[in-house]
Every structure is written in structure tokens, then in C-alpha cells.
N, CA, C and O atoms as a printed pandas DataFrame, in Angstrom:
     atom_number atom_name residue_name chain_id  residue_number  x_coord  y_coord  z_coord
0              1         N          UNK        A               1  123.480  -48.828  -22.574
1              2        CA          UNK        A               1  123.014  -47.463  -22.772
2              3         C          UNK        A               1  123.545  -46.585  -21.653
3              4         O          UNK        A               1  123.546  -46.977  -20.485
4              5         N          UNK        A               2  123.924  -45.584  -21.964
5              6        CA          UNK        A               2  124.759  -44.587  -21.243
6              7         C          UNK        A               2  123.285  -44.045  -19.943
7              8         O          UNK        A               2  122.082  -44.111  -20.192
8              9         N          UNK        A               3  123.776  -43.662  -18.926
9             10        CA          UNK        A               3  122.971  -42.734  -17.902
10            11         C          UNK        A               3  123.270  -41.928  -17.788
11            12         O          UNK        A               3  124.366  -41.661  -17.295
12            13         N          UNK        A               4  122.217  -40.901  -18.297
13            14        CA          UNK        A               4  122.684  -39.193  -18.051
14            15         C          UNK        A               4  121.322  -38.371  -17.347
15            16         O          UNK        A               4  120.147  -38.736  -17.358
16            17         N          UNK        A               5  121.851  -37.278  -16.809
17            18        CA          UNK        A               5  121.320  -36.524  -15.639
18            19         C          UNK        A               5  120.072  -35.387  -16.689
19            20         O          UNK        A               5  120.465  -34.610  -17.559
20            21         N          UNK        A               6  118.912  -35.543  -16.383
21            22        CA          UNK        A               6  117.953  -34.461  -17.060
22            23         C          UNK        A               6  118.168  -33.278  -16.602
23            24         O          UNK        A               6  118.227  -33.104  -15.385
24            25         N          UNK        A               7  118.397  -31.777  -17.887
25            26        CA          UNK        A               7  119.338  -30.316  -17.490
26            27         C          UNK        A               7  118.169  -30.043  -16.320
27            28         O          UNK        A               7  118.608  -29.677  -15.229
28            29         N          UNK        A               8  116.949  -30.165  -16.432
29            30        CA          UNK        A               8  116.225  -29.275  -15.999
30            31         C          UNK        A               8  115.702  -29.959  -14.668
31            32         O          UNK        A               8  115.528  -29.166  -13.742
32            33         N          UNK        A               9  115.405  -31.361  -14.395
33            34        CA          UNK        A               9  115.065  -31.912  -13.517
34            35         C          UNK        A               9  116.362  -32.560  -12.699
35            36         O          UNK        A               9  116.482  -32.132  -11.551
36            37         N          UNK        A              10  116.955  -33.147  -12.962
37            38        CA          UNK        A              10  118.284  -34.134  -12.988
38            39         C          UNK        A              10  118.050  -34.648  -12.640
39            40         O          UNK        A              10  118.604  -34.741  -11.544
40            41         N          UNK        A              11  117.028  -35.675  -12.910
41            42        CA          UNK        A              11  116.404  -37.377  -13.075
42            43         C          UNK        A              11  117.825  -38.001  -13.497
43            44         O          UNK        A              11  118.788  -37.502  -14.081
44            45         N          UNK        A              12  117.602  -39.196  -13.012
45            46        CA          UNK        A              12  118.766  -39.601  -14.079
46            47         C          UNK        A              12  118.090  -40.221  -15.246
47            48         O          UNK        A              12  116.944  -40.469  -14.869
48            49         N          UNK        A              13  118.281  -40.686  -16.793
49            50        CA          UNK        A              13  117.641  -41.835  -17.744
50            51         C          UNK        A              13  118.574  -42.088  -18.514
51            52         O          UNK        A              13  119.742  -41.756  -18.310
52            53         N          UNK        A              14  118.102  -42.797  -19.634
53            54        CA          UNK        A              14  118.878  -44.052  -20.294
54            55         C          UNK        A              14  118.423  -43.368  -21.808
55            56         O          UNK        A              14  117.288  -43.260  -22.272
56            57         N          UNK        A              15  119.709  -42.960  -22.386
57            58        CA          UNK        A              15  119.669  -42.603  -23.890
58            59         C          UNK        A              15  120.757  -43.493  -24.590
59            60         O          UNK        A              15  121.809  -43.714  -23.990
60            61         N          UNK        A              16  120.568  -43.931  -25.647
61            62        CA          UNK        A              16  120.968  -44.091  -26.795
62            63         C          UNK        A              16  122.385  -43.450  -27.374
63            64         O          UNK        A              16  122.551  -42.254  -27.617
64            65         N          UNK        A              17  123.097  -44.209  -27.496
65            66        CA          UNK        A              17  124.627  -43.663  -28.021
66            67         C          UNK        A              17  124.604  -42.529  -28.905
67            68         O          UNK        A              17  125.096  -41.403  -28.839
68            69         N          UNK        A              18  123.812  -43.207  -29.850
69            70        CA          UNK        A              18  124.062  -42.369  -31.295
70            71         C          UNK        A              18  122.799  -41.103  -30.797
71            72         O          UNK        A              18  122.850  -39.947  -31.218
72            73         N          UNK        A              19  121.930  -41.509  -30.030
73            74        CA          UNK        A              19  121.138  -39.904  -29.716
74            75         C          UNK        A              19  122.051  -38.974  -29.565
75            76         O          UNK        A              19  122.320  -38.053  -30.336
76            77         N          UNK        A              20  122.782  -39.386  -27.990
77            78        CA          UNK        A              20  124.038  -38.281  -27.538
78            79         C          UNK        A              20  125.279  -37.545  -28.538
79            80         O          UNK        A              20  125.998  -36.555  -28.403
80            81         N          UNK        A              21  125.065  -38.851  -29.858
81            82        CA          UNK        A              21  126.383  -37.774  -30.848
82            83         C          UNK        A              21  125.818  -37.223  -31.389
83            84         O          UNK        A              21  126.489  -36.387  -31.993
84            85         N          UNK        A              22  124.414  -37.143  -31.657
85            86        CA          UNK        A              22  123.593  -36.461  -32.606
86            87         C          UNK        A              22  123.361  -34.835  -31.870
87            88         O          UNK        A              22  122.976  -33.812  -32.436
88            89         N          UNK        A              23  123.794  -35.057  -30.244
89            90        CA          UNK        A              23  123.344  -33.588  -29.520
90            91         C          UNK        A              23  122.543  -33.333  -28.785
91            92         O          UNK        A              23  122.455  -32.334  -28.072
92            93         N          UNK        A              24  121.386  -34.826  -28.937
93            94        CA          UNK        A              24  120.063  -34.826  -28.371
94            95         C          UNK        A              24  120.152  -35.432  -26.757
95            96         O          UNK        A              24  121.276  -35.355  -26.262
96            97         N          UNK        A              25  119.054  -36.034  -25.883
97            98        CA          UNK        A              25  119.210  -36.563  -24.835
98            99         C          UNK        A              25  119.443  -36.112  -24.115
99           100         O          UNK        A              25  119.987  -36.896  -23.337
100          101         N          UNK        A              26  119.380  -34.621  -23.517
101          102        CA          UNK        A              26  119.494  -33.248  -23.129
102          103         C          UNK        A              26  118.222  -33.488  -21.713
103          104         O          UNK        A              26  118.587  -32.980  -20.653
104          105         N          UNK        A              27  117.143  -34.045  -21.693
105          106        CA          UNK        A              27  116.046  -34.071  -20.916
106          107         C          UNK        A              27  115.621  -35.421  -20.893
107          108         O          UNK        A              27  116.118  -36.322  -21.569
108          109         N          UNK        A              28  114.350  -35.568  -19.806
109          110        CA          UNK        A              28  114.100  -36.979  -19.736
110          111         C          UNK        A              28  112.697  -37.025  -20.189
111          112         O          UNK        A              28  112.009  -38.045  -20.227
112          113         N          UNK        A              29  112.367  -35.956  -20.495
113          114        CA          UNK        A              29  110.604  -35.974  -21.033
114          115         C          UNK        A              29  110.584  -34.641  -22.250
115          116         O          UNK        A              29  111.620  -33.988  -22.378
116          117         N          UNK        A              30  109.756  -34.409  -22.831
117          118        CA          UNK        A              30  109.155  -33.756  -23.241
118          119         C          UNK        A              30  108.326  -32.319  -22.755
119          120         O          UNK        A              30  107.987  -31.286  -23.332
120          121         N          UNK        A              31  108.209  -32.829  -21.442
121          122        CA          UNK        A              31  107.838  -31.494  -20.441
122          123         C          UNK        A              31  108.847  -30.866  -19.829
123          124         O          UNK        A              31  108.729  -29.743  -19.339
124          125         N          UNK        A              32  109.937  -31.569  -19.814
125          126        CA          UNK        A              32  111.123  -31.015  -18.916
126          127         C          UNK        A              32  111.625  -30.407  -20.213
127          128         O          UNK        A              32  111.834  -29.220  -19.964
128          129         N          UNK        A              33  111.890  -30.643  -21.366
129          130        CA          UNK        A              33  112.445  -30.162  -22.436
130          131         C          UNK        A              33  111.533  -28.653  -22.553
131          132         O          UNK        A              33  112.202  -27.620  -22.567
132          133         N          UNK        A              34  110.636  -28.589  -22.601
133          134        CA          UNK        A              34  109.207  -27.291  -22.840
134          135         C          UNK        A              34  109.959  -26.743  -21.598
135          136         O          UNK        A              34  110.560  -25.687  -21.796
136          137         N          UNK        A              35  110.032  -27.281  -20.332
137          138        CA          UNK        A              35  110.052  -25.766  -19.355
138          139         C          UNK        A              35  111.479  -25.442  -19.217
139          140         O          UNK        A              35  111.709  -24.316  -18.774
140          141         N          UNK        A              36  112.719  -26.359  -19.567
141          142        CA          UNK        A              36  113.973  -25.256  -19.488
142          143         C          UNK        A              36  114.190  -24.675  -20.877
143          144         O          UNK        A              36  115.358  -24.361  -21.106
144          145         N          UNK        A              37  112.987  -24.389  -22.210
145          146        CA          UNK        A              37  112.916  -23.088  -22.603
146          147         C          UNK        A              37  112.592  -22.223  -22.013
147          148         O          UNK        A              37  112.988  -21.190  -22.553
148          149         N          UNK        A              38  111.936  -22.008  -20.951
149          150        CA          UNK        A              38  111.856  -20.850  -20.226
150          151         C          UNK        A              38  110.383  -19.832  -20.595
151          152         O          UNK        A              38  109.964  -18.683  -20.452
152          153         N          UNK        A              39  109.944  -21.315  -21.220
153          154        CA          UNK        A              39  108.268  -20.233  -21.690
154          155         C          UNK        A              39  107.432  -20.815  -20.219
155          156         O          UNK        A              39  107.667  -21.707  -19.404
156          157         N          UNK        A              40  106.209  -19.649  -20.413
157          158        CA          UNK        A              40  105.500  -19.683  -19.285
158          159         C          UNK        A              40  104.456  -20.569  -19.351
159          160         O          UNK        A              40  103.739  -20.728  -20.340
160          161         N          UNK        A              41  104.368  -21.130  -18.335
161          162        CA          UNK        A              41  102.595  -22.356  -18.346
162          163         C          UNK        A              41  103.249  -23.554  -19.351
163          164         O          UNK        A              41  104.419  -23.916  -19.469
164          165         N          UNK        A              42  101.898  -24.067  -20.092
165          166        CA          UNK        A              42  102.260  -25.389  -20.527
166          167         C          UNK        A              42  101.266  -25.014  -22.104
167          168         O          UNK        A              42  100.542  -24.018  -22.090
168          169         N          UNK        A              43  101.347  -26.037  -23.576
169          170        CA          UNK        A              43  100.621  -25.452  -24.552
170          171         C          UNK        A              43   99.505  -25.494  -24.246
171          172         O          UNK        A              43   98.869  -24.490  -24.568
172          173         N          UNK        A              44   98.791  -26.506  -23.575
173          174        CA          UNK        A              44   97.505  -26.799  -22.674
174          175         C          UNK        A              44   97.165  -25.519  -22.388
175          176         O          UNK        A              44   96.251  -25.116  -23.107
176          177         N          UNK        A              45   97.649  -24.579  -21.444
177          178        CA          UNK        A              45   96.928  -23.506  -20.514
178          179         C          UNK        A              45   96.636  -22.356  -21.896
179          180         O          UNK        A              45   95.817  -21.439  -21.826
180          181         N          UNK        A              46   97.469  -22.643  -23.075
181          182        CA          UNK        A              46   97.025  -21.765  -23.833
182          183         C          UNK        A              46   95.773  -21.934  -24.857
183          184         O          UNK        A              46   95.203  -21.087  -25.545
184          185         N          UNK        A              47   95.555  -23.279  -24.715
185          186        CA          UNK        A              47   94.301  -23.311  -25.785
186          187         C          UNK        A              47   92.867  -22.150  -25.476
187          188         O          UNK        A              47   92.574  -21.517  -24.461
188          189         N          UNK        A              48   92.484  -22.197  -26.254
189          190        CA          UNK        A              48   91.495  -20.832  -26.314
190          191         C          UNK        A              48   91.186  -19.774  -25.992
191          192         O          UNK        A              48   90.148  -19.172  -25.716
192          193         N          UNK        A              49   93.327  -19.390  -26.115
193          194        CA          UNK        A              49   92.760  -18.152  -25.873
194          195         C          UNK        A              49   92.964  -17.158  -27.455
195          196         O          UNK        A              49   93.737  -17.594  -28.309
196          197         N          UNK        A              50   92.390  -16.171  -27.637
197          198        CA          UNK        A              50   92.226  -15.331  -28.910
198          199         C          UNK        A              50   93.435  -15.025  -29.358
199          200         O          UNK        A              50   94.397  -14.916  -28.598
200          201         N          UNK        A              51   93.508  -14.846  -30.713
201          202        CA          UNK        A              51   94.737  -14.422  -31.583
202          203         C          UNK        A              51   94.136  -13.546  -32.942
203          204         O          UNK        A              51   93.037  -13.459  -33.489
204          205         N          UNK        A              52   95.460  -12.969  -33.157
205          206        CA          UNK        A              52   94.666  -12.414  -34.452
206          207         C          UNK        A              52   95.635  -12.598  -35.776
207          208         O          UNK        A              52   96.824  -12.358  -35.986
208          209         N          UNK        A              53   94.698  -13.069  -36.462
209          210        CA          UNK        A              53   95.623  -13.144  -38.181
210          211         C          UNK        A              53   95.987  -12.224  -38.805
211          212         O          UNK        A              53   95.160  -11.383  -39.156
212          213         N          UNK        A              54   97.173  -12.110  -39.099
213          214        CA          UNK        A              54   97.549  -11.358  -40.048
214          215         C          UNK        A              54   98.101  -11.867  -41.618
215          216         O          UNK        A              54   98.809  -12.843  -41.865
216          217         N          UNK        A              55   97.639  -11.061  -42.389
217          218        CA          UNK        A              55   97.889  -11.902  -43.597
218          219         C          UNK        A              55   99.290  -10.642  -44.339
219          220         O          UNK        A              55   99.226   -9.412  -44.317
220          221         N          UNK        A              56  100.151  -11.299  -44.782
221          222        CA          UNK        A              56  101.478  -10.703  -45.421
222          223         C          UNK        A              56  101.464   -9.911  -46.364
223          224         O          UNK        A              56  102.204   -8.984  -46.692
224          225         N          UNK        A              57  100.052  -10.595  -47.013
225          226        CA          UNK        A              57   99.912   -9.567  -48.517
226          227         C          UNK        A              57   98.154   -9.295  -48.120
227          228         O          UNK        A              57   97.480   -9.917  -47.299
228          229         N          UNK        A              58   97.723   -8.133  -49.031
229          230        CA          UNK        A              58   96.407   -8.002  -49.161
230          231         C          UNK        A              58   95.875   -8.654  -50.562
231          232         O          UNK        A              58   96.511   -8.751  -51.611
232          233         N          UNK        A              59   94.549   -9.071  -50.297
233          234        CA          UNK        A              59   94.367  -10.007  -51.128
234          235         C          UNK        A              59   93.955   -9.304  -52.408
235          236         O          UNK        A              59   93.520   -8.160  -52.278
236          237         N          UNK        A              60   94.051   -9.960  -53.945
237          238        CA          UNK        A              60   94.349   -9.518  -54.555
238          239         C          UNK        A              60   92.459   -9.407  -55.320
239          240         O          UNK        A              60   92.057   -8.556  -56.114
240          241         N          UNK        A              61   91.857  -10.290  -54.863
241          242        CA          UNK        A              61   90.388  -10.391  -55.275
242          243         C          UNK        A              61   89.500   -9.293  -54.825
243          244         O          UNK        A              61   88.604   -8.774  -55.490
244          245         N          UNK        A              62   89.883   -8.982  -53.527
245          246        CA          UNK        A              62   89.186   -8.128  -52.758
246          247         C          UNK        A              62   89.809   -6.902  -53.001
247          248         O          UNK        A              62   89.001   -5.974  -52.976
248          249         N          UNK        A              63   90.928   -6.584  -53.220
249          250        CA          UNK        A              63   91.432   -5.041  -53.882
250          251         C          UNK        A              63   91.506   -4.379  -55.207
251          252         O          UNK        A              63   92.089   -3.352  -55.555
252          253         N          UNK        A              64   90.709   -5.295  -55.915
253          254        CA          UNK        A              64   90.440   -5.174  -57.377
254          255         C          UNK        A              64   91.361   -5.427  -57.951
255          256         O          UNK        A              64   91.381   -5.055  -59.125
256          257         N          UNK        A              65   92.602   -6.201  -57.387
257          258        CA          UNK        A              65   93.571   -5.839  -58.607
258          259         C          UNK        A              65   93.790   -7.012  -59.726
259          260         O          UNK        A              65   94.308   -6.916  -60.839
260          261         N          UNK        A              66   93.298   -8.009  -59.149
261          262        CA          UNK        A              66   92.740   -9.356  -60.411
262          263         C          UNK        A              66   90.943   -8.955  -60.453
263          264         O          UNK        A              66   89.977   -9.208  -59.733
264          265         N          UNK        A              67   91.150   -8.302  -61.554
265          266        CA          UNK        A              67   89.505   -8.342  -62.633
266          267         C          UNK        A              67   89.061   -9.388  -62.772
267          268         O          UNK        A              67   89.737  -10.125  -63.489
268          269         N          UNK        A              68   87.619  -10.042  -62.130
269          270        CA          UNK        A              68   86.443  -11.046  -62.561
270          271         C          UNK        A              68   86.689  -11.193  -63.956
271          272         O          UNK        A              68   87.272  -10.408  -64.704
272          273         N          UNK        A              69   86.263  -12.100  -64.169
273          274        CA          UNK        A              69   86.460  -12.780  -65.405
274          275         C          UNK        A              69   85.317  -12.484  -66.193
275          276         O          UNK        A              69   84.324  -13.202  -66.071
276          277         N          UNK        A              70   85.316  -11.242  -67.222
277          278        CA          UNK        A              70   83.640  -10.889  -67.995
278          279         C          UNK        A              70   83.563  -11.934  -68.920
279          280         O          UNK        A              70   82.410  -12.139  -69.301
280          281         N          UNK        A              71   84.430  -12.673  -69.414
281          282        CA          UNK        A              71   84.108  -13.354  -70.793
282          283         C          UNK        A              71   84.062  -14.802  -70.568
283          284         O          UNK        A              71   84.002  -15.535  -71.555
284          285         N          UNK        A              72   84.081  -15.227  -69.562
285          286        CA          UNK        A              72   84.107  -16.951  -69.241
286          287         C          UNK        A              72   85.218  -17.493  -69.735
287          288         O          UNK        A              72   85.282  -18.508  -70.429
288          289         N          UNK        A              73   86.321  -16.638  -69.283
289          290        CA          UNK        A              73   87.426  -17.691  -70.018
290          291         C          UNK        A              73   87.883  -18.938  -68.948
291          292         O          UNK        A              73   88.815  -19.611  -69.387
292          293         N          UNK        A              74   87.481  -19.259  -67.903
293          294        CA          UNK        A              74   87.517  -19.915  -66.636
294          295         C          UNK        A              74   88.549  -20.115  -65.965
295          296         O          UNK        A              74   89.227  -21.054  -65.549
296          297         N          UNK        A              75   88.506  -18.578  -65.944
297          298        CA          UNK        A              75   89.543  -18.332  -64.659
298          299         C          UNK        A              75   89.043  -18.336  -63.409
299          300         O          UNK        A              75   88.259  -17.442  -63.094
300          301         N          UNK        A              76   89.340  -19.155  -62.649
301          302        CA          UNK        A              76   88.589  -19.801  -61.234
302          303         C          UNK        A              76   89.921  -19.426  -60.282
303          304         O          UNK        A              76   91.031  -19.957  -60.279
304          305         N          UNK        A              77   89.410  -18.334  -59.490
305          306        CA          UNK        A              77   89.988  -18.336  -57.847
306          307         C          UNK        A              77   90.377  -19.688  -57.405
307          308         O          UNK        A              77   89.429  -20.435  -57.648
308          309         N          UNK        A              78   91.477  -20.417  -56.793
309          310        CA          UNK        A              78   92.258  -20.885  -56.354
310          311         C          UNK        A              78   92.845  -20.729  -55.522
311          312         O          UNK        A              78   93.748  -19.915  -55.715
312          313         N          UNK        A              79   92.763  -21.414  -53.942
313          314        CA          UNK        A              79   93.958  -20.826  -52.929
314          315         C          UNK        A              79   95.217  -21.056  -53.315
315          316         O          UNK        A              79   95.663  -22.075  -53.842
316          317         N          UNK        A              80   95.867  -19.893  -52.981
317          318        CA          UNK        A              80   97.499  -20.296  -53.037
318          319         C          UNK        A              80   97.801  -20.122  -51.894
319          320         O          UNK        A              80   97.572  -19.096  -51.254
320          321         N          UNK        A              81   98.599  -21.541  -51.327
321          322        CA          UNK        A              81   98.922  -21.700  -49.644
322          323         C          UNK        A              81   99.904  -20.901  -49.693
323          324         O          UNK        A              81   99.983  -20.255  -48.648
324          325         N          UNK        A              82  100.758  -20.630  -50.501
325          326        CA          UNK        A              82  102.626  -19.952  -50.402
326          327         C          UNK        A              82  102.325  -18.210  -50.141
327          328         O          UNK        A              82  103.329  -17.681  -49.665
328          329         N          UNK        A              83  101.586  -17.588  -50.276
329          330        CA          UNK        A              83  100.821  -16.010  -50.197
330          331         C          UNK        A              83   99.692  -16.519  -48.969
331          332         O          UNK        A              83   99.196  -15.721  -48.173
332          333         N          UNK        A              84   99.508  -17.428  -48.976
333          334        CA          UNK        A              84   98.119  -17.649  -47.740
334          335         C          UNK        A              84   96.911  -17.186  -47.932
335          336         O          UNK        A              84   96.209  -17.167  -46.921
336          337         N          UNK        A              85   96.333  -16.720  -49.126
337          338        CA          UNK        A              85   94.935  -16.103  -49.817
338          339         C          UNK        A              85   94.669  -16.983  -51.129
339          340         O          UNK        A              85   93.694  -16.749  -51.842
């Protein structure tokens, strides 16, 4: 197995032939890979903090524009994951 230098630390480690033709083997961890993207902190420091949803479309139940069903023909609301409502 080949020894190559980690971009971000330059550890040295031990990758796999076919990793290196594939492009990969670039880092020696998973954390060193996360910080020479160049994002800040770690995903850890971000847990809880607030976000807000936005949804792509407005939903179609709540804007009247699919009519309740007066006659029982059983048409039943259903999520659709691909719209996200």
C-alpha cells in the first residue's frame, strides 16, 4: 500500500491503490477532510442551534386549492415527499 502525506495535516497513511485512481485518499481522517473545506467549528458545535423551514410550494390543503371531499369519494390527504407537503 502506497504512503501518502494528509493535504491538511501531513500525517503520513496508508491508502489503497485503486482508492488513489479513483481520486480519493486526499486526508487521513474524516476530520481532517471536514476542516480543509474550510467550514467553521465541527457538525457537533452546530447541533441545536435554530433553523427555519422553508417549504418550495404552498400547500395546497391549506390554500383551498384541493376542495375537501363533500361526497365521500375517499379522497384521503397523503404526503407527497417530492413537493415536501
Amino acid at each position: 500500500m502506497p504512503t501518502v502525506n494528509c493535504q491538511n495535516c501531513g500525517k503520513p497513511f496508508h491508502v489503497a491503490p485503486s482508492v488513489l485512481r479513483r481520486g480519493y485518499g486526499k486526508f487521513c481522517s474524516p476530520v481532517c477532510a471536514y476542516e480543509s473545506r474550510g467550514e467553521a467549528g465541527t457538525r457537533a458545535d452546530n447541533v441545536g442551534d435554530e433553523y427555519t423551514v422553508r417549504m418550495s410550494h404552498e400547500d395546497p390543503w391549506l390554500t383551498g386549492a384541493i376542495q375537501p371531499d363533500v361526497f365521500g369519494n375517499g379522497v384521503v390527504r397523503e404526503v407527497d415527499f417530492g413537493l415536501g407537503f
